[in-house]
C-alpha positions in Angstrom: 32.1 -17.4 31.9 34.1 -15.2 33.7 34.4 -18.3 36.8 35.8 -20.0 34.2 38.2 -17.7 33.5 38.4 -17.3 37.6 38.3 -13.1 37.3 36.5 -10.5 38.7 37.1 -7.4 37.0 35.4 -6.4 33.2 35.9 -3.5 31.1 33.2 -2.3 29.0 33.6 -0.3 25.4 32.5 0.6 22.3 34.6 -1.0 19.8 32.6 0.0 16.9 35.1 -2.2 14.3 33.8 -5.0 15.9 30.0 -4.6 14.2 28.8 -3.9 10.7 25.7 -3.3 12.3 26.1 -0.2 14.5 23.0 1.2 17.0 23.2 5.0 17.0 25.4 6.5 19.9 22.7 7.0 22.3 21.2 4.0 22.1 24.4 2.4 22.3 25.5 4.4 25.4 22.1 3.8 27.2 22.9 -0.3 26.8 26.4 0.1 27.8 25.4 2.4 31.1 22.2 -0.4 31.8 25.6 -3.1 31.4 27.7 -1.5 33.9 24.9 -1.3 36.3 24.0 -4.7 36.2 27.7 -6.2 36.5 28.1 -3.4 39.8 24.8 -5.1 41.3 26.6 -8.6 40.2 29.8 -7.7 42.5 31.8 -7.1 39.8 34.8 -4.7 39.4 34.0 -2.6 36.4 34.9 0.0 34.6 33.6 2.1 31.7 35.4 3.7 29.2 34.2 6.8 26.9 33.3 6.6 23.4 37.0 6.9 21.5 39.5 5.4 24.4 40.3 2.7 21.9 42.1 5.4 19.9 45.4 4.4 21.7 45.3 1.1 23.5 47.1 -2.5 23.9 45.9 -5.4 24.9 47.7 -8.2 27.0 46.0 -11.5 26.7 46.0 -13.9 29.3 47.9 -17.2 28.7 44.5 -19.3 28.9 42.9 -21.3 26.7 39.6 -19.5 27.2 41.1 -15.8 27.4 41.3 -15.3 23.5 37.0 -15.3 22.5 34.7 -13.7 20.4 30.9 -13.8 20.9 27.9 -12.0 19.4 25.1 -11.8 21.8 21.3 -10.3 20.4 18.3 -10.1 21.9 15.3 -11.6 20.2 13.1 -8.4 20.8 16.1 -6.7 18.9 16.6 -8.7 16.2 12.7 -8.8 15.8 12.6 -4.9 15.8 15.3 -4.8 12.9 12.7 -6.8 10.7 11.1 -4.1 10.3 10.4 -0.1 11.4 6.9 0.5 11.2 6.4 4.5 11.4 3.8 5.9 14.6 1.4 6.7 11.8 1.2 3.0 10.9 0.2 2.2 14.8 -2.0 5.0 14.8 -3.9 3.9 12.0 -4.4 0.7 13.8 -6.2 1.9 16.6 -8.0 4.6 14.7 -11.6 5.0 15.6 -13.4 6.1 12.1 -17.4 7.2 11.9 -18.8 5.8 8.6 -21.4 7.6 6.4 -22.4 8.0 3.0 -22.6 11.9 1.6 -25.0 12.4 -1.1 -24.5 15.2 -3.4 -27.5 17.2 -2.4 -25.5 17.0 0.8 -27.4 14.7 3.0 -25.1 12.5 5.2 -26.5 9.5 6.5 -24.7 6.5 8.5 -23.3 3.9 6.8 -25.9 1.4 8.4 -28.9 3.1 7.5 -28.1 4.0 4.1 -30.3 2.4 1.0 -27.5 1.0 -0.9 -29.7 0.0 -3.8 -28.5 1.1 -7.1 -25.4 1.4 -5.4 -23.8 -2.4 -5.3 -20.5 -1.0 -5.6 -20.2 1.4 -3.0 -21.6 -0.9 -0.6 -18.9 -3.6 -1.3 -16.6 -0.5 -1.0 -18.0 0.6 2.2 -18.0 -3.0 3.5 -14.1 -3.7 2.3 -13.2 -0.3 3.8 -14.6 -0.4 7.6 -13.7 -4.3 7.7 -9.7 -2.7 6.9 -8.6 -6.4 5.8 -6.0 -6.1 3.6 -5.2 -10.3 2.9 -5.6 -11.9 -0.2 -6.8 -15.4 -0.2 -7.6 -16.0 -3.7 -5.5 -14.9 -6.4 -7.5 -12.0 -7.9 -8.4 -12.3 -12.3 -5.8 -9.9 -13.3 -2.6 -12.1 -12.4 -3.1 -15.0 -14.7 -4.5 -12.5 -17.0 -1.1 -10.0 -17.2 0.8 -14.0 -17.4 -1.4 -15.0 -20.1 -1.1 -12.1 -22.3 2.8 -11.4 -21.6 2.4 -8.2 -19.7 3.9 -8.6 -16.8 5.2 -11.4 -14.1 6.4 -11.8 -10.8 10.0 -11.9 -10.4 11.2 -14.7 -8.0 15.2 -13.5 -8.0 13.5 -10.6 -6.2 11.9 -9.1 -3.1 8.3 -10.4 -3.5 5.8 -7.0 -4.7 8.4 -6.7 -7.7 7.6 -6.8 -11.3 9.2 -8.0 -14.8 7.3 -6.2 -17.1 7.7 -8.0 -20.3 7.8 -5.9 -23.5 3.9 -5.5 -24.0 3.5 -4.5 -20.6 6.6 -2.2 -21.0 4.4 -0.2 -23.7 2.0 -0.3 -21.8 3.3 1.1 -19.0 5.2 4.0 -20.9 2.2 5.3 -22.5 0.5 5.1 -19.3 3.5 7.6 -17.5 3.4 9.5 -20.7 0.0 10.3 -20.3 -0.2 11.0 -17.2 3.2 13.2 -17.1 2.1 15.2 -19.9 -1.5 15.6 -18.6 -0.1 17.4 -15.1 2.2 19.6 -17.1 -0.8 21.2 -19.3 -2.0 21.6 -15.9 1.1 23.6 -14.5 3.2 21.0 -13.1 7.0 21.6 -13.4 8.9 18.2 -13.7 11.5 17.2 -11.2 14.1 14.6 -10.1 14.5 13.3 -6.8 16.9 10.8 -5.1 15.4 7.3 -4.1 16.7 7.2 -0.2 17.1 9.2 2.5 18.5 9.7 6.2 16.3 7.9 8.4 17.6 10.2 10.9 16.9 13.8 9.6 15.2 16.0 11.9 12.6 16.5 9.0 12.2 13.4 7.1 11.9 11.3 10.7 9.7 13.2 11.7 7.4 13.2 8.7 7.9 9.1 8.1 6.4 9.1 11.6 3.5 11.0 10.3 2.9 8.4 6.9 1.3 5.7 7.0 3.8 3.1 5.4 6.4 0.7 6.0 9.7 1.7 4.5 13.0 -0.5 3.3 15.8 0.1 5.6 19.3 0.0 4.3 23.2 0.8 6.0 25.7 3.4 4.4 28.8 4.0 6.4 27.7 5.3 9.4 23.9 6.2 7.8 20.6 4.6 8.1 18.4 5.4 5.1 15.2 4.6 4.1 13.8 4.0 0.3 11.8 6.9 -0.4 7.5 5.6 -0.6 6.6 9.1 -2.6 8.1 12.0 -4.0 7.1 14.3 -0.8 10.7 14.0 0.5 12.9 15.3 -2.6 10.0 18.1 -3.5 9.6 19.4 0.0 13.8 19.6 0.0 13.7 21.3 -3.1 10.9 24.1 -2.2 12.5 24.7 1.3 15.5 25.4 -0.5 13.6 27.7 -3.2 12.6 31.2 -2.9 9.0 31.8 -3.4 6.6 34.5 -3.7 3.3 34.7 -2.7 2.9 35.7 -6.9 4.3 31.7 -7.6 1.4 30.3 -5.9 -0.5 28.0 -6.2 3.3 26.5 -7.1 3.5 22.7 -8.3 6.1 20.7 -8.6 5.7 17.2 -10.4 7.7 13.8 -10.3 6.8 10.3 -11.5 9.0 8.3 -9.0 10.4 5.5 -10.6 10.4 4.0 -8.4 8.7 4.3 -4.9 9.1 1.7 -1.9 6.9 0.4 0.7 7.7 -2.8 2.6 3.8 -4.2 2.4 3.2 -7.3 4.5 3.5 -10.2 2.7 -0.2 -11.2 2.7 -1.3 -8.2 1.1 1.3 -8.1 -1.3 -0.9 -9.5 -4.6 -0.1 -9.1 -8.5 -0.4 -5.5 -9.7 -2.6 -4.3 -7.3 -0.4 -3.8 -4.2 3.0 -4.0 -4.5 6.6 -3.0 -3.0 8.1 -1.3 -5.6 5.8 1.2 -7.7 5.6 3.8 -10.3 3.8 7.1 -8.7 2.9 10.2 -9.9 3.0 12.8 -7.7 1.9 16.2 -7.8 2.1 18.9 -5.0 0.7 22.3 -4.6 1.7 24.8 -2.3 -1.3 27.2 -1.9 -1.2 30.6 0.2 -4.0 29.6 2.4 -7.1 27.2 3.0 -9.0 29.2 0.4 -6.5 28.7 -2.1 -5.7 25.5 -1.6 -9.6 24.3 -1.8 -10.0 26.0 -5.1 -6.8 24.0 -6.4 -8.1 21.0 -4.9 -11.9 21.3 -6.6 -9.4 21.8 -10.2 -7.0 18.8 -9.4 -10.4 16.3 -8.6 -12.1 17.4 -12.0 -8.5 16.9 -13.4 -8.1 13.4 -12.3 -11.7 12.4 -12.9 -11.4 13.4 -16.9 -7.7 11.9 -16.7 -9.1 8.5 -15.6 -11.5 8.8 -17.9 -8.9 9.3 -20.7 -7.1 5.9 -19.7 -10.0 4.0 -19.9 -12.1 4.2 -16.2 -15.7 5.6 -16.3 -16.8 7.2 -12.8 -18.8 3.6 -13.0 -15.5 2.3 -12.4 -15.1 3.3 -8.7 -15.9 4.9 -5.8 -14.9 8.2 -3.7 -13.8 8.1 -0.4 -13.6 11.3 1.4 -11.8 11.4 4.7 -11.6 14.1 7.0 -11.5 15.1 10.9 -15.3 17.0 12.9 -13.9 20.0 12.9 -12.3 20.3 9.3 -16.2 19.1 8.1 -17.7 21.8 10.5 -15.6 24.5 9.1 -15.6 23.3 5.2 -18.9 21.5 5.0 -19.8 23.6 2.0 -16.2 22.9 0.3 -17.1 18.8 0.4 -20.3 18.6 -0.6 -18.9 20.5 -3.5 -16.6 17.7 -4.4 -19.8 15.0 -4.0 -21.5 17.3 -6.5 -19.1 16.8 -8.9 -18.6 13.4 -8.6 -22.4 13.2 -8.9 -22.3 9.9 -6.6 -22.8 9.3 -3.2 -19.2 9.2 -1.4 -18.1 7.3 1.4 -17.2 9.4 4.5 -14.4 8.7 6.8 -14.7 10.7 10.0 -12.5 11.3 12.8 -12.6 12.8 15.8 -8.9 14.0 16.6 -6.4 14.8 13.3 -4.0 11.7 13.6 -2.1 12.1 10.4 -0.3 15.3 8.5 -3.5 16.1 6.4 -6.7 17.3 7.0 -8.8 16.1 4.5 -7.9 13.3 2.1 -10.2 11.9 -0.8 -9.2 9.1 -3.2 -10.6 7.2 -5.9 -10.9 3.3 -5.5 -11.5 0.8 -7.5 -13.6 -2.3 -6.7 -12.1 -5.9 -7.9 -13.7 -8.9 -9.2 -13.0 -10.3 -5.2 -15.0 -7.1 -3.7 -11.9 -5.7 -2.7 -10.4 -2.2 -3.2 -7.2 -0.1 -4.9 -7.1 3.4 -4.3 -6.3 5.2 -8.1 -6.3 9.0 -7.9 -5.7 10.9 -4.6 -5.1 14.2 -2.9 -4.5 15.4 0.5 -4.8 18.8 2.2 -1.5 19.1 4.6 -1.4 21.8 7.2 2.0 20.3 8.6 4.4 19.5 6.4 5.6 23.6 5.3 6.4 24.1 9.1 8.3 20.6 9.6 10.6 21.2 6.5 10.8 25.0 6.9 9.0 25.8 3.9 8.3 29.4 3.5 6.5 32.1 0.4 6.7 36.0 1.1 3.4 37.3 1.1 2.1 40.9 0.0 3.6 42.4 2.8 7.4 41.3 2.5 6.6 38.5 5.4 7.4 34.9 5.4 4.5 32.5 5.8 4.1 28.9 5.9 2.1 27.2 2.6 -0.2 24.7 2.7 0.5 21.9 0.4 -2.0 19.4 -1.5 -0.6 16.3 -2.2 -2.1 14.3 -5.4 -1.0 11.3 -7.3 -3.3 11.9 -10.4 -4.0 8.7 -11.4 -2.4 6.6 -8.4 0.3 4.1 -8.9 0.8 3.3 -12.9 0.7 -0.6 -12.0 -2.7 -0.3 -10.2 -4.2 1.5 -13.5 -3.2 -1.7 -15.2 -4.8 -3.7 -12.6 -7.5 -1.8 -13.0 -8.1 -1.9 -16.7 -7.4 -6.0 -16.6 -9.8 -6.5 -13.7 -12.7 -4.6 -15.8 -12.1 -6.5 -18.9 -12.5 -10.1 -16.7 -15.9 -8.1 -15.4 -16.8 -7.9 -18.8 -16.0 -10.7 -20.0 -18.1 -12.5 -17.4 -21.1 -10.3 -18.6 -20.9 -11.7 -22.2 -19.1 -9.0 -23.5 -15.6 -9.4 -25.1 -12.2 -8.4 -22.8 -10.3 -5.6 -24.4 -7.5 -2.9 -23.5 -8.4 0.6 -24.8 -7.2 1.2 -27.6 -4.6 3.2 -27.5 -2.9 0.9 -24.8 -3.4 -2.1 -27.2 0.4 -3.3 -27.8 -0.8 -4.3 -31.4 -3.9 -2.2 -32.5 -3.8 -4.1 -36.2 -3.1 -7.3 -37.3 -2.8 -8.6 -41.0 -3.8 -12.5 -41.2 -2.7 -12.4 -45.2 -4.2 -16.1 -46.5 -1.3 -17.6 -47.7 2.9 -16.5 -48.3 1.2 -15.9 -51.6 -0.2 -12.3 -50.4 2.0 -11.6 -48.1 3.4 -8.6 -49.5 -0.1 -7.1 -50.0 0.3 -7.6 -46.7 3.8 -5.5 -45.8 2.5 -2.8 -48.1 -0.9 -2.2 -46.0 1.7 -2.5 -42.9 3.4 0.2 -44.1 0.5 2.6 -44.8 -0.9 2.0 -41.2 2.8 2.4 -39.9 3.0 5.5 -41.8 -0.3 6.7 -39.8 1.2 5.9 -36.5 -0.2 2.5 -35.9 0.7 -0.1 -34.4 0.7 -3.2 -36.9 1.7 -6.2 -37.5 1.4 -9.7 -39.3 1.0 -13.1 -38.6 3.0 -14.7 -40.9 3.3 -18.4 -39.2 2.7 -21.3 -41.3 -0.7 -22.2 -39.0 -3.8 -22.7 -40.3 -6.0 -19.2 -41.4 -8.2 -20.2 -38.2 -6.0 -20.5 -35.6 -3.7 -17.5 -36.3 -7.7 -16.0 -36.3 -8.5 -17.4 -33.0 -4.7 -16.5 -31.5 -5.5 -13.0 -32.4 -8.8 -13.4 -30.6 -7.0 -14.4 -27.5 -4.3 -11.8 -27.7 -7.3 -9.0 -27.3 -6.4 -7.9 -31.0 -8.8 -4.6 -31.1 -9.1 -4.6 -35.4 -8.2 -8.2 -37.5 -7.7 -8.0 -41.2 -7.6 -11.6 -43.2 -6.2 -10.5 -46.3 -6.8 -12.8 -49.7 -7.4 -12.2 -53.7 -10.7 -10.7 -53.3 -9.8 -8.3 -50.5 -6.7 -7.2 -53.3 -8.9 -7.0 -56.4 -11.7 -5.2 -54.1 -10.0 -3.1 -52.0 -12.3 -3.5 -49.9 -11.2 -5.2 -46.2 -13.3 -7.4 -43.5 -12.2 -5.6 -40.6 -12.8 -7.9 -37.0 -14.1 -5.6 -34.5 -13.2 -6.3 -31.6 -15.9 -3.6 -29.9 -18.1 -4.2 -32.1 -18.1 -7.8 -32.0 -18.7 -7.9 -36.0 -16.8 -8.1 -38.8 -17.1 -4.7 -40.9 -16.6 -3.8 -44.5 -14.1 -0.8 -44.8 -11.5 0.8 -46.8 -8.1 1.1 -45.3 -8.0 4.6 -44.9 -11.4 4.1 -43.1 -10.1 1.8 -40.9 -7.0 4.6 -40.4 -9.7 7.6 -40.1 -11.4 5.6 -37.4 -8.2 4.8 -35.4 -6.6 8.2 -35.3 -9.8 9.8 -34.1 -10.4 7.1 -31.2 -6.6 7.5 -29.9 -6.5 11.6 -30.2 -4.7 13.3 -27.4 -3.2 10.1 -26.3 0.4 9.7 -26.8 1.9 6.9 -28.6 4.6 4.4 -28.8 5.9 2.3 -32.0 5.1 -1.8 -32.1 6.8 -3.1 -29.2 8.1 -6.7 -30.7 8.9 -7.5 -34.4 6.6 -6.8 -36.7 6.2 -10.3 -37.8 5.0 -13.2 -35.6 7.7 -16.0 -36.6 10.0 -13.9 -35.3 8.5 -13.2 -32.1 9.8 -14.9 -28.9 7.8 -16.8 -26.4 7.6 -14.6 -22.6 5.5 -16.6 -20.8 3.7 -19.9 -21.0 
């Protein structure tokens, strides 16, 4: 270009106006030092000028017709780079070498390849999905045409694939679910907080620690910032407590958020339904304990915790597997203190062992649930981080007036809200494929009653038993189409309906109802307030939401399908 222009003299700047994409100052100065080099070893007559010369300048343009040009020139390793950050942790984890074994919980560990998996199907296709570490989906797993079908949720095409419509069923769903969870970790001493959603990429603390995670983040501009869209709620907590002044008399201090909603840039063939996604609901929970002692005590409370909380939303410990993770000398030191957590459990866990700490934690155990593809979700977790207090400046005052760094337990209680869902749809397919009929729990059915009345005749019989169960905090309502008695039965059927009450002139005179049981697969004779008696006692302690669409069906709209 520049024989064409017949020159041989060049000026090189940094005329930041020029870009909306701007490379931090010393990456920019090391390119522009690496171009002045190279157009010296060309023969060139060059010259460099310092960040901020083009404060007071002119220019004097040559009359030629190629003196006047613009050009963008990128490099394809560049361009490829700005796709996408992926933190040191994520390359670490990559080349991670693991030991595999299977604790029991009379504390014998024995390799993964000699174990007798027998009676223990589950944990071996967990143990298998594990130490394979393939993430891909090739089939589309039960739950996705099942949350379609049922109007819970959707994908959203308008949006970055891994992000949800939740429809208004799923919306109920989904609330009660937070609720639940929320109100479950304040009984347990969690005090709620806010957070922001992004953060500078480029804070001394928050690099360093997104180097540490093991996730992909979103990248976005701001003026002259590069943030990142926060992937849990350590961020805005560990801000908070290094700005909070705490005594050794707080600990164990806990401070709670249900981020909605956290980001991670998944690769696009993992990304599947509601099982792994880009933007998520989590619950997050951390603990910042005086010492190691403390902090396993707290952590043997917060695994009983999420074990009974699970439980609560509807997944037995038959439901999935532990994973315990952990590095030689952490297992050496504690051995005692995890075997303790298999006991509990009272399964055999599967043990991830490393040689050399790679990651902020020491120890790390999560529940997983096992899909109808033989593939896994991680639910409930916790960690055991011995970094984090010193990398944010984190501090308590102990008995002696002296500063000291906490440890800090990280726990999502009940993992991401969407994967609970997953969960709870992907059991009801492994149900159903046993004989037995798919359901919701209960208190996560959007409609818990319906009233099939026989005719427009008794359909006011109908609004007054409506009412009653309203009245009781149940979710009712009445299919009040003009379809035939059979197929507003079998629609019912389809929509999971847990109790179904056909209402006529003998169920009037009588008083007495045939109650569909769902569970129970029968159809039971009961009194209303039976059927109310029975309800109340099966949803106790849960929270609860009113109906989520109108209460009658001819006024419904259609979602999906």
């Amino acid at each position: 270009f520049l024989k064409k222009l017949k020159v041989n003299r060049i000026l090189i700047y940094p005329y930041a106006h020029l870009s909306s994409n701007l490379a931090k100052p010393t990456e920019a100065l090391r390119v522009i030092k690496a171009m002045e080099a190279y157009a010296k070893e060309k023969g060139l007559e060059t010259y460099r000028a310092p960040f901020g010369w083009n404060k007071q300048f002119t220019i004097s343009i040559k009359g030629h017709p190629l003196a006047e040009q613009s050009r963008t020139i990128l490099s394809t390793e560049i361009k490829a780079e700005k796709e996408e950050k992926v933190s040191e942790a994520v390359k670490a984890e990559e080349k991670l070498k693991s030991f595999w074994y299977i604790l029991q919980p009379d504390g014998k560990m024995i390799s993964v390849e000699e174990f007798d998996f027998k009676g223990h199907e589950n944990l071996e296709k967990f143990a298998k999905y594990e130490i394979s570490k393939v993430r891909a989906a090739k089939l589309m797993p039960p739950h996705v045409p099942l949350m379609k079908r049922l109007e819970i949720a959707d994908y959203e095409p308008a949006s970055d694939p891994g992000n949800i419509r939740w429809y208004p069923k799923g919306r109920l769903i989904k609330s009660l679910l937070e609720r639940f969870v929320t109100e479950t970790v304040k009984k347990y001493g969690g005090m709620e907080v806010e957070t922001p959603v992004m953060y500078d990429f480029h804070h001394p603390s928050l690099a360093e620690y997104v180097n540490r995670f093991p996730a992909r983040q979103y990248l976005i501009k701001s003026e002259d910032k590069e943030l990142f869209l926060r992937f849990a709620a350590c961020f805005g907590q560990f801000l908070m407590a290094h700005d909070a002044q705490i005594s050794y008399k707080h600990m164990p201090l806990k401070l709670y958020e249900l981020t909605r909603y956290s980001f991670r840039r998944e690769q696009s063939g993992e990304v599947v339904g509601l099982k792994r996604l880009r933007a998520f609901t989590m619950p997050d929970c951390h603990a910042f304990c005086t010492d190691l002692e403390q902090a396993k005590q707290e952590a043997i409370i917060r695994f009983k915790l999420c074990i009974k909380l699970l439980e609560e939303i509807g997944l037995s410990k038959e439901d999935y597997e532990v994973a315990i993770r952990f590095t030689k000398d952490f297992y050496r030191e504690n051995e005692d203190f995890i075997t303790s957590l298999v006991k509990i459990f009272e399964k055999p866990a599967l043990i991830e062992m490393w040689e050399k700490p790679f990651f902020y934690f020491r120890l790390k155990w999560d529940f997983n649930f096992v899909d109808n593809q033989d593939k896994a979700a991680a639910l409930s977790t916790d960690q055991i981080d011995v970094e984090n207090a010193k990398r944010y400046n984190i501090t308590y005052v102990d008995e002696k007036g002296e500063k000291r760094y906490p440890l800090i337990l990280h726990c999502s209680p009940s993992g991401a809200i969407e994967r609970c869902v997953y969960a709870l749809l992907e059991k009801a397919y492994r149900e159903q494929q046993e004989g037995k009929p798919p359901r919701l729990p209960l208190w996560l059915s959007p409609t818990q009653v319906r009233i099939i009345p026989m005719s427009d005749k008794y359909l006011p019989h109908a609004e007054r038993m409506a009412d009653v169960l309203e009245a009781e905090k149940i979710r009712v309502d009445i299919d009040d189409r003009t379809l035939t008695l059979q197929k507003r039965v079998r629609e019912a059927e389809k929509e999971w309906i847990p109790y179904i009450i056909v209402v006529g002139q003998k169920e009037i005179e009588s008083d007495v109802l045939p109650v569909r049981d769902r569970k129970a697969r029968e159809i039971r004779k009961m009194k209303l307030k039976e059927l109310v008696n029975e309800i109340k006692d099966n949803v106790k302690g849960r929270p609860f939401e009113t109906l989520p669409l109108p209460r009658h069906l001819s006024k419904r709209p259609q979602f999906y399908g």
